[in-house]
mmCIF file of the protein (N, C-alpha, C, O) and its ligand, coordinates in Angstrom:
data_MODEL
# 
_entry.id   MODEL 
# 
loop_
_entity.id 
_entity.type 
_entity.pdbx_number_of_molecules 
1 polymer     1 
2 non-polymer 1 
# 
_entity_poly.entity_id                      1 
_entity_poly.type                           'polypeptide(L)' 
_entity_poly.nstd_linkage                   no 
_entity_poly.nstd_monomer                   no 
_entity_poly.pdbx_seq_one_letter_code       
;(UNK)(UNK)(UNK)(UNK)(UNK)(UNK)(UNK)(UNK)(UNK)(UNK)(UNK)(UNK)(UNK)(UNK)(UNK)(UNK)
(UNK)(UNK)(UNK)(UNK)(UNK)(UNK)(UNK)(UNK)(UNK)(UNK)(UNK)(UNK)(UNK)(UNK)(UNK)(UNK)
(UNK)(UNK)(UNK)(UNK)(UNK)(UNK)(UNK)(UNK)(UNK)(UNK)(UNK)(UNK)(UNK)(UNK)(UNK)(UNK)
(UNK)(UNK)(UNK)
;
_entity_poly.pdbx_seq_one_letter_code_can   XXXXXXXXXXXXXXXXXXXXXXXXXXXXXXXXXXXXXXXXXXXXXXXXXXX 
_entity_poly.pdbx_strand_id                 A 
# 
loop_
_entity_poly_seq.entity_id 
_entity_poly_seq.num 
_entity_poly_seq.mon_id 
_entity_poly_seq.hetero 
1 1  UNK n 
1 2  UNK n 
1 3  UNK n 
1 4  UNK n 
1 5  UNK n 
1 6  UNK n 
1 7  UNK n 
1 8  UNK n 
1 9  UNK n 
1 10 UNK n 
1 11 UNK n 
1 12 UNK n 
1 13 UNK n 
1 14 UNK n 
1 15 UNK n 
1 16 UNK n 
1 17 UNK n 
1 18 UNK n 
1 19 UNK n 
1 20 UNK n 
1 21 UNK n 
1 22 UNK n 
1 23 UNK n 
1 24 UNK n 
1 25 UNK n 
1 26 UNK n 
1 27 UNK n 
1 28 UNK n 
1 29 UNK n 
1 30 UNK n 
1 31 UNK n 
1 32 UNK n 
1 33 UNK n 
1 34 UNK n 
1 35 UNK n 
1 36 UNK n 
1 37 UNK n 
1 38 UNK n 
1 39 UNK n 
1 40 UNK n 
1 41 UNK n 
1 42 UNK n 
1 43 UNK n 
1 44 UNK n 
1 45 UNK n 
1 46 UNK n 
1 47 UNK n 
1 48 UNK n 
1 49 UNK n 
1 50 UNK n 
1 51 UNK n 
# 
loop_
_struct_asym.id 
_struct_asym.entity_id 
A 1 
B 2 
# 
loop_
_chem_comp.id 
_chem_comp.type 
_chem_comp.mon_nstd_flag 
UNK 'L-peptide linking' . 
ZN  non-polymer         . 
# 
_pdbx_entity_nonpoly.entity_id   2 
_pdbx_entity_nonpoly.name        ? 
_pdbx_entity_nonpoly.comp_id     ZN 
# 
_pdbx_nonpoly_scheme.asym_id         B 
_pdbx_nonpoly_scheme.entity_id       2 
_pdbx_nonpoly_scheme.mon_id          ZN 
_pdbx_nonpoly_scheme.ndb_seq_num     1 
_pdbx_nonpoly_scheme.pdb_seq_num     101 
_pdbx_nonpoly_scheme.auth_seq_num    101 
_pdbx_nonpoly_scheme.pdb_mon_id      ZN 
_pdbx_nonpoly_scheme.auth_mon_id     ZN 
_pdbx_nonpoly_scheme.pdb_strand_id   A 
_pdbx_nonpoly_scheme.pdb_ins_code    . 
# 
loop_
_atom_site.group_PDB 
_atom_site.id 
_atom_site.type_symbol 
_atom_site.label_atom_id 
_atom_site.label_alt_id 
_atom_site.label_comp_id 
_atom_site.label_asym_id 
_atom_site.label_entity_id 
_atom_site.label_seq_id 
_atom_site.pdbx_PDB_ins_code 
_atom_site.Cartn_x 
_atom_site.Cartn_y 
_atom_site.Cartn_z 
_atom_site.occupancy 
_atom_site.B_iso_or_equiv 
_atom_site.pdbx_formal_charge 
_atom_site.auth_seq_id 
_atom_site.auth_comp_id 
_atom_site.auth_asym_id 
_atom_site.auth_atom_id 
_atom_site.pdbx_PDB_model_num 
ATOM   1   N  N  . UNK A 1 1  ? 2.327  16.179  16.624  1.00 0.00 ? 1   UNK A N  1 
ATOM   2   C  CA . UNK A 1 1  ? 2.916  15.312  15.582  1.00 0.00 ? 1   UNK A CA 1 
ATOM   3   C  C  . UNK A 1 1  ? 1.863  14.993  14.520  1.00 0.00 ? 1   UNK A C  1 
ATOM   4   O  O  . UNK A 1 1  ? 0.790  14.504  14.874  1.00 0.00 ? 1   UNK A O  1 
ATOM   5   N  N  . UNK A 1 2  ? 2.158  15.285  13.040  1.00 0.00 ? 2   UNK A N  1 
ATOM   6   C  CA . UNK A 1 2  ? 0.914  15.579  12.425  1.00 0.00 ? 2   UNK A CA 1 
ATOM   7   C  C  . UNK A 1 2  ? 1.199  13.894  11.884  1.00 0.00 ? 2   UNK A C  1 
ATOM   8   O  O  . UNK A 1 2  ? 2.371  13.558  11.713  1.00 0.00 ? 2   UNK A O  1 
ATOM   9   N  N  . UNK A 1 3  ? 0.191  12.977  11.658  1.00 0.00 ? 3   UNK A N  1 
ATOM   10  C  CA . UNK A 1 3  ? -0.003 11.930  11.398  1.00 0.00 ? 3   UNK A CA 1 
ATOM   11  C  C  . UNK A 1 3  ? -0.910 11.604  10.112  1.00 0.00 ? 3   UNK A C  1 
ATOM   12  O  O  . UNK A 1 3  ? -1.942 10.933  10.111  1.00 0.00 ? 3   UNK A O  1 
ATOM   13  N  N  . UNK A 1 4  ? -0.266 12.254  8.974   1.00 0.00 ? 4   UNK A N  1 
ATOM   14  C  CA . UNK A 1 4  ? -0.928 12.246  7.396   1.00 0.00 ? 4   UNK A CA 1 
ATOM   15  C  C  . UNK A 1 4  ? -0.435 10.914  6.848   1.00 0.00 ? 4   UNK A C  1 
ATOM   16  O  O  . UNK A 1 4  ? 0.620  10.392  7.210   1.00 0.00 ? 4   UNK A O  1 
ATOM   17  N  N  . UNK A 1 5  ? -1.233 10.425  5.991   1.00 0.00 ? 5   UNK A N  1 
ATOM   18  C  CA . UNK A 1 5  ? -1.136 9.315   5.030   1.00 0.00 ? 5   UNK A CA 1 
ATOM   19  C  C  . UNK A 1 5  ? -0.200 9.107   4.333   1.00 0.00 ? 5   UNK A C  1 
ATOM   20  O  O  . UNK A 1 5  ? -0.471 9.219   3.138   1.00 0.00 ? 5   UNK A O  1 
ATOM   21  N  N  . UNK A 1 6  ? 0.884  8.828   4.572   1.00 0.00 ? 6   UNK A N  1 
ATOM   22  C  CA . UNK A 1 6  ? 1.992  9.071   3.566   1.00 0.00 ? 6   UNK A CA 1 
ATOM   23  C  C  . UNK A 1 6  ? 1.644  7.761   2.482   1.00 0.00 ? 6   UNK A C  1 
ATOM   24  O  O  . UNK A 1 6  ? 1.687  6.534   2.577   1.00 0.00 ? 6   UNK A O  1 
ATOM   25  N  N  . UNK A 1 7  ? 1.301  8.684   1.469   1.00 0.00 ? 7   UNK A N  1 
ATOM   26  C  CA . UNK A 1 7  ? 1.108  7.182   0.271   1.00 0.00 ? 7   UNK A CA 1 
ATOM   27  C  C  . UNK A 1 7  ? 2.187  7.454   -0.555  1.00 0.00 ? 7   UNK A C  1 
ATOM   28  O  O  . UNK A 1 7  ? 2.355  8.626   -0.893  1.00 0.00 ? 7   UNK A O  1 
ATOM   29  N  N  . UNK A 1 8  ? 3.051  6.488   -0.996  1.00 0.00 ? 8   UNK A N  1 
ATOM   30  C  CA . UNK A 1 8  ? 4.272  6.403   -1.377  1.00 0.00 ? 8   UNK A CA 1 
ATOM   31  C  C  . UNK A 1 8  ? 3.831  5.907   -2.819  1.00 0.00 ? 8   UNK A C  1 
ATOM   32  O  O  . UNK A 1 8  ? 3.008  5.001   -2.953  1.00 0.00 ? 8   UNK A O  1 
ATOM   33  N  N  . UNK A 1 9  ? 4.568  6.708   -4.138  1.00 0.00 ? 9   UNK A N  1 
ATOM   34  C  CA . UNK A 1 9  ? 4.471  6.530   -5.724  1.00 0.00 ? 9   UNK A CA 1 
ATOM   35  C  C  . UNK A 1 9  ? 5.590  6.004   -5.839  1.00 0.00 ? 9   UNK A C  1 
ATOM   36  O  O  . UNK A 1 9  ? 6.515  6.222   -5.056  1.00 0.00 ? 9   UNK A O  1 
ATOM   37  N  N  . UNK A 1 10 ? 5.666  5.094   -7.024  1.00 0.00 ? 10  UNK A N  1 
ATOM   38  C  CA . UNK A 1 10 ? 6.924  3.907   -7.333  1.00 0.00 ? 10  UNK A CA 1 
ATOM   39  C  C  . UNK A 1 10 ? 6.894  4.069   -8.450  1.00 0.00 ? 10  UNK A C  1 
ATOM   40  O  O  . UNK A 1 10 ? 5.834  4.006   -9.072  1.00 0.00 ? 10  UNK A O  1 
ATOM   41  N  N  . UNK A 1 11 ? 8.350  4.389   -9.164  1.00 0.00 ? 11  UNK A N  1 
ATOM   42  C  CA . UNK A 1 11 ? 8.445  4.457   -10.603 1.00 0.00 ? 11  UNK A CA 1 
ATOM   43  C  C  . UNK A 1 11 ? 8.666  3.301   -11.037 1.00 0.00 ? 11  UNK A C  1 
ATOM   44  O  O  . UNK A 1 11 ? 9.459  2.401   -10.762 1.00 0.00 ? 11  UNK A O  1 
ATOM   45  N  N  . UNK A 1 12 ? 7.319  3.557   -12.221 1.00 0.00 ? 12  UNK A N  1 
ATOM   46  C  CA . UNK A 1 12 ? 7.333  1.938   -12.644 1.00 0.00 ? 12  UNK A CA 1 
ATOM   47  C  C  . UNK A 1 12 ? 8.924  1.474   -13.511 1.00 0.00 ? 12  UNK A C  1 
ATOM   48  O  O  . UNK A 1 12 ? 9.071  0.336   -13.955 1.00 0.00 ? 12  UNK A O  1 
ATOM   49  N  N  . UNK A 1 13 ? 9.664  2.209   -13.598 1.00 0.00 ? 13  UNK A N  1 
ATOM   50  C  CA . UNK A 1 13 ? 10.921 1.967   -14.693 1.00 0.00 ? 13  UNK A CA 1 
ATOM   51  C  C  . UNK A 1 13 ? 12.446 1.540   -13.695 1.00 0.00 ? 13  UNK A C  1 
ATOM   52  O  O  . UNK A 1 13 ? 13.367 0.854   -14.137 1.00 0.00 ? 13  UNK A O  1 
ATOM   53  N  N  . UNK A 1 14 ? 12.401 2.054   -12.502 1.00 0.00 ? 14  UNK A N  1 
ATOM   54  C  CA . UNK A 1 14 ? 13.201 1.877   -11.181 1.00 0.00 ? 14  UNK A CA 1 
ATOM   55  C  C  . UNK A 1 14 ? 13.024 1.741   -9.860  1.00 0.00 ? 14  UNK A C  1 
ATOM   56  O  O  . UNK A 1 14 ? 11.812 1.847   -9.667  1.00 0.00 ? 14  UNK A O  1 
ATOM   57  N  N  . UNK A 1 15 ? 13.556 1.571   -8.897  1.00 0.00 ? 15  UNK A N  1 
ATOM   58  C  CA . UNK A 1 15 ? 12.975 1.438   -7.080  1.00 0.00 ? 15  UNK A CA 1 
ATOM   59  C  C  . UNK A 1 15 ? 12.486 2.686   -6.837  1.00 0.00 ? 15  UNK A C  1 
ATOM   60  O  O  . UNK A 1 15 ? 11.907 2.867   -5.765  1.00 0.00 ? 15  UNK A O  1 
ATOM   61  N  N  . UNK A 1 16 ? 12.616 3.711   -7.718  1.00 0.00 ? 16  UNK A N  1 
ATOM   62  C  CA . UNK A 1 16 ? 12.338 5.054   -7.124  1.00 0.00 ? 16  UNK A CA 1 
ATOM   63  C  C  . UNK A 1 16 ? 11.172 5.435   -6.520  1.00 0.00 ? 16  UNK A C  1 
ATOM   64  O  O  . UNK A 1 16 ? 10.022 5.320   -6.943  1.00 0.00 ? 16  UNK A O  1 
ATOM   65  N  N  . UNK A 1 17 ? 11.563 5.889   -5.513  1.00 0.00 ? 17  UNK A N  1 
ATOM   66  C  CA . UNK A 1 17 ? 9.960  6.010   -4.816  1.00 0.00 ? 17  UNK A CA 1 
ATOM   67  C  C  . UNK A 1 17 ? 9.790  7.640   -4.353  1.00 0.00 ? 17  UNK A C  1 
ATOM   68  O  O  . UNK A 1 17 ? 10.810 8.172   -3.916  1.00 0.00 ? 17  UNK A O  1 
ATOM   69  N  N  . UNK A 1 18 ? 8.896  8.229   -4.409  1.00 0.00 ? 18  UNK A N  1 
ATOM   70  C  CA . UNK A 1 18 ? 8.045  9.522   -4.141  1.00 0.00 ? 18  UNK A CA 1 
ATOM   71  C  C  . UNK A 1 18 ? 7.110  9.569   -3.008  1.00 0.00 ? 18  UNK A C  1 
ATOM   72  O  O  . UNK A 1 18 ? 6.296  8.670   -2.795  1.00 0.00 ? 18  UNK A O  1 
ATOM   73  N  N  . UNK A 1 19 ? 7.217  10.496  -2.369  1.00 0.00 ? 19  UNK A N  1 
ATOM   74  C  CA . UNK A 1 19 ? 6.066  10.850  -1.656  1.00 0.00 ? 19  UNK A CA 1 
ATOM   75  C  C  . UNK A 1 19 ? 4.616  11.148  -2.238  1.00 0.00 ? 19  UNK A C  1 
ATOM   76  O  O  . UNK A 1 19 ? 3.640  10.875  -1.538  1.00 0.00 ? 19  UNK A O  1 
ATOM   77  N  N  . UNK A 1 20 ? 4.448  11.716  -3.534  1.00 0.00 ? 20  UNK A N  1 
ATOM   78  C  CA . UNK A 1 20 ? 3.593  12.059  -3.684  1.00 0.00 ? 20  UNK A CA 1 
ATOM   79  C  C  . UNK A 1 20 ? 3.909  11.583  -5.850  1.00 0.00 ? 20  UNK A C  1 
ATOM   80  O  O  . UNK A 1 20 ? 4.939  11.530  -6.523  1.00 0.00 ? 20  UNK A O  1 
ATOM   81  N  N  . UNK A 1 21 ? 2.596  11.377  -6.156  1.00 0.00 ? 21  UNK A N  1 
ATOM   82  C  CA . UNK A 1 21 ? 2.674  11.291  -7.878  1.00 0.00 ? 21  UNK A CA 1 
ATOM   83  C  C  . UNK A 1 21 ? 3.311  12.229  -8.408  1.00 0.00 ? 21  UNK A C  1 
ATOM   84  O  O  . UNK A 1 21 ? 4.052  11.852  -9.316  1.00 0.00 ? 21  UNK A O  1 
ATOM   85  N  N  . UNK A 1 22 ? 3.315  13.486  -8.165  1.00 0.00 ? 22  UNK A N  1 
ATOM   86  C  CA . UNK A 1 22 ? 3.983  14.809  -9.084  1.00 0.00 ? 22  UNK A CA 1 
ATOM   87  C  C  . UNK A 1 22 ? 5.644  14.091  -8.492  1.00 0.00 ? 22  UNK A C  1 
ATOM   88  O  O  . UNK A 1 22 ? 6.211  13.721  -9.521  1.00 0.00 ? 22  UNK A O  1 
ATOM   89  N  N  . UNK A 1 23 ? 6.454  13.823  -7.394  1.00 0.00 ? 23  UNK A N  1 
ATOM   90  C  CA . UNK A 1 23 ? 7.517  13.510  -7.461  1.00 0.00 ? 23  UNK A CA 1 
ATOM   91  C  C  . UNK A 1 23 ? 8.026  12.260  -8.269  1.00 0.00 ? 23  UNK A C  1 
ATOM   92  O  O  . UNK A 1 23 ? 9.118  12.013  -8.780  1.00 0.00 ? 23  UNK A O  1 
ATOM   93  N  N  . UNK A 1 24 ? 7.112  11.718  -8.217  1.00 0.00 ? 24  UNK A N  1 
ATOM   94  C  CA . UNK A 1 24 ? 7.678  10.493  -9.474  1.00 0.00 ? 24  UNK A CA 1 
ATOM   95  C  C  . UNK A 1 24 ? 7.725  10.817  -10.407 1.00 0.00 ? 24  UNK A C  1 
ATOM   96  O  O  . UNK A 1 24 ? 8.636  10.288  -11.043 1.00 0.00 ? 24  UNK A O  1 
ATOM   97  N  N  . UNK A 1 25 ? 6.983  11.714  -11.086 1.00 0.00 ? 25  UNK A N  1 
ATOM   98  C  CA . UNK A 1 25 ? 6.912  12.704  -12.344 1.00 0.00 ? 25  UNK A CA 1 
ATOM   99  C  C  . UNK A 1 25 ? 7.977  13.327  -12.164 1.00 0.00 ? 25  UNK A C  1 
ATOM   100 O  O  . UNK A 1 25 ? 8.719  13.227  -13.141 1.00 0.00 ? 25  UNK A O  1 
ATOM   101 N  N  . UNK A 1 26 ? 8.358  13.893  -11.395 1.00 0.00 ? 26  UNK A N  1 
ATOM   102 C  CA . UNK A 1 26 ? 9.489  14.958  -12.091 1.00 0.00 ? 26  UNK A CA 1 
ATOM   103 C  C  . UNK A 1 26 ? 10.401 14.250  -11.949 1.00 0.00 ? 26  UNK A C  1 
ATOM   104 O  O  . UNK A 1 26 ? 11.324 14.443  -12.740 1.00 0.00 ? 26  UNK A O  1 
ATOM   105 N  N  . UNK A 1 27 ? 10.602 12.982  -10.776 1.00 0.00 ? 27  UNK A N  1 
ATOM   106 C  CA . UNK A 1 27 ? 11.908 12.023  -11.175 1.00 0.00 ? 27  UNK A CA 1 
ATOM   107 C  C  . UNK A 1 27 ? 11.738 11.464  -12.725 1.00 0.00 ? 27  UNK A C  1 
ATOM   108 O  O  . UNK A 1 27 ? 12.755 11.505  -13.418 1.00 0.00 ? 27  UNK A O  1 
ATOM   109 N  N  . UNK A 1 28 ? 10.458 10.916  -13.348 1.00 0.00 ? 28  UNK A N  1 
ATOM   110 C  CA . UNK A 1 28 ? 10.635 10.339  -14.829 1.00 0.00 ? 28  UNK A CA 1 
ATOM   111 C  C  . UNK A 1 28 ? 11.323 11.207  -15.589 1.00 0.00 ? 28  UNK A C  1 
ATOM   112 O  O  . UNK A 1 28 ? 12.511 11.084  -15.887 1.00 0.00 ? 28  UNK A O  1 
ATOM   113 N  N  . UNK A 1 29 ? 10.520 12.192  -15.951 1.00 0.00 ? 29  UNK A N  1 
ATOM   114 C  CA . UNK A 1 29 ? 11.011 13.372  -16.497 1.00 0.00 ? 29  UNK A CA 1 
ATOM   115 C  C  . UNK A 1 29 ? 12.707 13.834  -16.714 1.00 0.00 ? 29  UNK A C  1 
ATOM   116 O  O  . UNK A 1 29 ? 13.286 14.193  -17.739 1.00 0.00 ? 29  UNK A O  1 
ATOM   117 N  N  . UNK A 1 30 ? 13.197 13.667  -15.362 1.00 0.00 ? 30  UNK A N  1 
ATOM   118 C  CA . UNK A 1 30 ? 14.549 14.087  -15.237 1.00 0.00 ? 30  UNK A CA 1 
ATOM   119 C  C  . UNK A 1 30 ? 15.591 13.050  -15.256 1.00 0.00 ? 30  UNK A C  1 
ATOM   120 O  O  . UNK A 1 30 ? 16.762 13.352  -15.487 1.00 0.00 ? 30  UNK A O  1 
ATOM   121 N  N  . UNK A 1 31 ? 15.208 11.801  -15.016 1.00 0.00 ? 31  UNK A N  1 
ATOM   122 C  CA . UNK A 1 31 ? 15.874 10.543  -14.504 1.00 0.00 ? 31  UNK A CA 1 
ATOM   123 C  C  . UNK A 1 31 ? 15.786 9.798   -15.771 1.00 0.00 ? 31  UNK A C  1 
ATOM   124 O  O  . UNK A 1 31 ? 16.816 9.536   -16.392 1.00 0.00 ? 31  UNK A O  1 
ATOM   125 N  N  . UNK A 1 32 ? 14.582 9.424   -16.212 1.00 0.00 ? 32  UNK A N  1 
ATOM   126 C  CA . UNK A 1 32 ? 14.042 8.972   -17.456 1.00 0.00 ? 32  UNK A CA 1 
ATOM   127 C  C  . UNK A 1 32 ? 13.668 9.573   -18.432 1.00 0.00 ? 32  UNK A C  1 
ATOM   128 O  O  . UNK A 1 32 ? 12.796 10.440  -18.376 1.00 0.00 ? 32  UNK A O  1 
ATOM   129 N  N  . UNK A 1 33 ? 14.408 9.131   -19.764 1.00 0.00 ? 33  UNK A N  1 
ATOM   130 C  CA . UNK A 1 33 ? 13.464 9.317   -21.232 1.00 0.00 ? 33  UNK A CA 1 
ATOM   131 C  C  . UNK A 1 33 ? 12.288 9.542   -21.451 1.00 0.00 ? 33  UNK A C  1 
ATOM   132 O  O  . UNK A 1 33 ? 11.675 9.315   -20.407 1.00 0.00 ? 33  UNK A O  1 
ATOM   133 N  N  . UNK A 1 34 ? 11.542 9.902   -22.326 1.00 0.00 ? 34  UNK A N  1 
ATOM   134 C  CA . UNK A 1 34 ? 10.338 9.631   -22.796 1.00 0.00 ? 34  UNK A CA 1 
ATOM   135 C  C  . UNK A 1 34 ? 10.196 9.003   -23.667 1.00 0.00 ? 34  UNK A C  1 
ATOM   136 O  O  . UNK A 1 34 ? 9.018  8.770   -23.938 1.00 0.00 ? 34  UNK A O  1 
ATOM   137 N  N  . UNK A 1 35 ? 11.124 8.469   -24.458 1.00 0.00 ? 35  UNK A N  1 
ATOM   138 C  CA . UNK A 1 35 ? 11.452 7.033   -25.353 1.00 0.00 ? 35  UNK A CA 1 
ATOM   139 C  C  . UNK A 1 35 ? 11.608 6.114   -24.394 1.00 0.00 ? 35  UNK A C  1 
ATOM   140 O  O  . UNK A 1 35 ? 10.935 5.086   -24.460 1.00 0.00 ? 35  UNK A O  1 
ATOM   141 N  N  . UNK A 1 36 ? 12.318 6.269   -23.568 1.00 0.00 ? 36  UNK A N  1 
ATOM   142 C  CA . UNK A 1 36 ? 12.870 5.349   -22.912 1.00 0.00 ? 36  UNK A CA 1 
ATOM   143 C  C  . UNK A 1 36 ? 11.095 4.457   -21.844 1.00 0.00 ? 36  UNK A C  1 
ATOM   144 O  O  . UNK A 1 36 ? 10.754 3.292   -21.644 1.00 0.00 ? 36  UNK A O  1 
ATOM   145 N  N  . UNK A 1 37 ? 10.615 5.532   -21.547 1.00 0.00 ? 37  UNK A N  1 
ATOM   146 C  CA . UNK A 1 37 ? 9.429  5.231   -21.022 1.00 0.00 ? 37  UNK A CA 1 
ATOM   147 C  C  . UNK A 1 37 ? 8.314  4.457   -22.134 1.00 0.00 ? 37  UNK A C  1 
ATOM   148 O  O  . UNK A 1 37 ? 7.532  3.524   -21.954 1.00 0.00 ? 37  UNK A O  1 
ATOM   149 N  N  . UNK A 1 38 ? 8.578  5.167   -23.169 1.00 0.00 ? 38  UNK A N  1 
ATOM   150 C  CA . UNK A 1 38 ? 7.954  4.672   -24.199 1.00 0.00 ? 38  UNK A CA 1 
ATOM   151 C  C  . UNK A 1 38 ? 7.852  3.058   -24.732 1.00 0.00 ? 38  UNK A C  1 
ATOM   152 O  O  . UNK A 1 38 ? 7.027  2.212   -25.076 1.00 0.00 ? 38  UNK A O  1 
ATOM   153 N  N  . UNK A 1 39 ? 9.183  3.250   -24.556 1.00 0.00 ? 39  UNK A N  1 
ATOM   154 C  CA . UNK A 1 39 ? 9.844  1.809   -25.005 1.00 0.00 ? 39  UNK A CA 1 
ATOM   155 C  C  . UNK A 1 39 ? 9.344  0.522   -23.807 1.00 0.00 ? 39  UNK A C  1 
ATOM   156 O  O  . UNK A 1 39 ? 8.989  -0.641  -23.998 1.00 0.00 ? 39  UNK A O  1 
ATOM   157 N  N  . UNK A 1 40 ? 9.483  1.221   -22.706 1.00 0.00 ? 40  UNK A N  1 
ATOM   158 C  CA . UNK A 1 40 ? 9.233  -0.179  -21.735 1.00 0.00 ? 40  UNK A CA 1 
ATOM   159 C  C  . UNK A 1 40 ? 8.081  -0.102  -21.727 1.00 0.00 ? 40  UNK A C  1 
ATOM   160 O  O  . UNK A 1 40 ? 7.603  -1.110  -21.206 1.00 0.00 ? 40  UNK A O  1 
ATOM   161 N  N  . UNK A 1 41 ? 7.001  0.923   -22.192 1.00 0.00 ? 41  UNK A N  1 
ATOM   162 C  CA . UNK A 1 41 ? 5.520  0.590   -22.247 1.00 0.00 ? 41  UNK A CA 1 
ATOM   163 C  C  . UNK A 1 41 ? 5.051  -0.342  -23.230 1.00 0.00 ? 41  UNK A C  1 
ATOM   164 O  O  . UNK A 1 41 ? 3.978  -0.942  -23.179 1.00 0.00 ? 41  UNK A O  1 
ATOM   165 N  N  . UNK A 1 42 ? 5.772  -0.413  -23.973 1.00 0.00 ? 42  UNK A N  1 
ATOM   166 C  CA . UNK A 1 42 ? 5.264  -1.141  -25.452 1.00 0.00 ? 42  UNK A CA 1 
ATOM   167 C  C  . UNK A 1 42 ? 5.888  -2.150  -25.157 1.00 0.00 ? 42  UNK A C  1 
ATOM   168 O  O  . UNK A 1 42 ? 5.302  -3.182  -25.484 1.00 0.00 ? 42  UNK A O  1 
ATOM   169 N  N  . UNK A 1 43 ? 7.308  -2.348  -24.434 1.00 0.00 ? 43  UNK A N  1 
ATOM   170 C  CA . UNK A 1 43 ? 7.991  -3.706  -24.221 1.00 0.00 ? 43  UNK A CA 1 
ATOM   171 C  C  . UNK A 1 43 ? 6.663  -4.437  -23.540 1.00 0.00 ? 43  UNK A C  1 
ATOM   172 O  O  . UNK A 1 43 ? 5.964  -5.336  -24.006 1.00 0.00 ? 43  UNK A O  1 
ATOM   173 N  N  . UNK A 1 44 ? 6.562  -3.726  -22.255 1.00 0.00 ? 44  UNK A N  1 
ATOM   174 C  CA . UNK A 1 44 ? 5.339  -4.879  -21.475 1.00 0.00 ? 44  UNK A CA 1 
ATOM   175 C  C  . UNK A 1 44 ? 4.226  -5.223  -22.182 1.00 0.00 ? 44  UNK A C  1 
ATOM   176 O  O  . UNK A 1 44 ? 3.852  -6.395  -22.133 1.00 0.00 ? 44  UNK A O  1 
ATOM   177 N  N  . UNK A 1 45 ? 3.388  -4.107  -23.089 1.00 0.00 ? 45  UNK A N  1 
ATOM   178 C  CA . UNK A 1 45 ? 2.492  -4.465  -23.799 1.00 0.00 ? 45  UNK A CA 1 
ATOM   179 C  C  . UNK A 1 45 ? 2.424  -5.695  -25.134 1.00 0.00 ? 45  UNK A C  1 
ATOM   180 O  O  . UNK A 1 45 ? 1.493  -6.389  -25.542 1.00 0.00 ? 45  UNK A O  1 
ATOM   181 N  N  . UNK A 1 46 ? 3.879  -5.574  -25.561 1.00 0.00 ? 46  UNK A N  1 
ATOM   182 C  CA . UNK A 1 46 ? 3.763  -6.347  -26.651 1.00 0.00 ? 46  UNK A CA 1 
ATOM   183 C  C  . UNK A 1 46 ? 4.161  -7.892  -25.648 1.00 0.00 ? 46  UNK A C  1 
ATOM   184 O  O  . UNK A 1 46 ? 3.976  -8.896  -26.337 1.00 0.00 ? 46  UNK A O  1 
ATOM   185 N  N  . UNK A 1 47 ? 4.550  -8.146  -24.504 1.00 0.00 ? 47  UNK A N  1 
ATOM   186 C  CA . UNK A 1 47 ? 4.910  -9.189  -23.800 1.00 0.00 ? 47  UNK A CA 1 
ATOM   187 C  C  . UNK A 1 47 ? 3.493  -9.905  -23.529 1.00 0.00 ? 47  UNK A C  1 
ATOM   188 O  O  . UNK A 1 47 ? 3.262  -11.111 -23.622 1.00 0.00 ? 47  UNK A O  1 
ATOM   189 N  N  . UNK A 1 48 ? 2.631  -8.916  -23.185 1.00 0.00 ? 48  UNK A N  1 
ATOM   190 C  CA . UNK A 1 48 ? 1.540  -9.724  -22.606 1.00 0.00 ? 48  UNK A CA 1 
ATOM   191 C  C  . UNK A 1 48 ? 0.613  -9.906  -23.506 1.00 0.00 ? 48  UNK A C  1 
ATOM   192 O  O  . UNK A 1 48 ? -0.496 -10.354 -23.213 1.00 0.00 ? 48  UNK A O  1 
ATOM   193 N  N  . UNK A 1 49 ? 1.069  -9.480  -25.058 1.00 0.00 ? 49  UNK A N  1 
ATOM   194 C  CA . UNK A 1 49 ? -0.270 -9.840  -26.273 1.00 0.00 ? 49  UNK A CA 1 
ATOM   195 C  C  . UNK A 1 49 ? 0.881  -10.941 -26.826 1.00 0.00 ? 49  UNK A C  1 
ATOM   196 O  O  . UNK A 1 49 ? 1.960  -10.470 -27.187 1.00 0.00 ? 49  UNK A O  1 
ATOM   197 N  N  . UNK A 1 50 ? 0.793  -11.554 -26.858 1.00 0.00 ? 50  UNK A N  1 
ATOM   198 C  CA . UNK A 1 50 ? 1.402  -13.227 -27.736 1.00 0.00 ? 50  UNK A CA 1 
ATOM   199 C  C  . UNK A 1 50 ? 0.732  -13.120 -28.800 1.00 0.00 ? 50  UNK A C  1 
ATOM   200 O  O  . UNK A 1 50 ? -0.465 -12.838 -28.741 1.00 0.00 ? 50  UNK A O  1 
ATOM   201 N  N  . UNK A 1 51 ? 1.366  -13.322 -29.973 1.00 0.00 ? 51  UNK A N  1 
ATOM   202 C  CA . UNK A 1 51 ? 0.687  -13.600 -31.423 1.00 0.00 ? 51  UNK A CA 1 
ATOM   203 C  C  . UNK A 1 51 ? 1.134  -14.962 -31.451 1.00 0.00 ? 51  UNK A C  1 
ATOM   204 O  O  . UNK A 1 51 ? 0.865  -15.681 -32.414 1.00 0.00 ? 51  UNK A O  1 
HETATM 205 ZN ZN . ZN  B 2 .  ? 12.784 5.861   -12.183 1.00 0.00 2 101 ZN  A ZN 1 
# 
């Protein structure tokens, strides 16, 4: 019984979870925009700079 590290990747945009980083990638990719990713990057960024 092979007993490897399963480190589990979490898309930061949904619960989606991966076995490995390249599967969260190809879930963004296919699941998610790249605007759409875009957009919630800049959403959080502009949240946590207050003018
Ligand atoms: Zn997702």
């Amino acid at each position: 019984m092979p007993s490897m590290p399963t480190q589990t990747e979490t898309c930061p945009l949904c619960a989606y979870t991966g076995e490995t980083a390249t599967d969260v990638y190809t879930h963004l990719q296919t699941s998610h925009r790249k605007s759409a990713i875009s957009t919630r990057l800049l959403e959080h960024q502009s949240r946590s700079r207050q003018r």
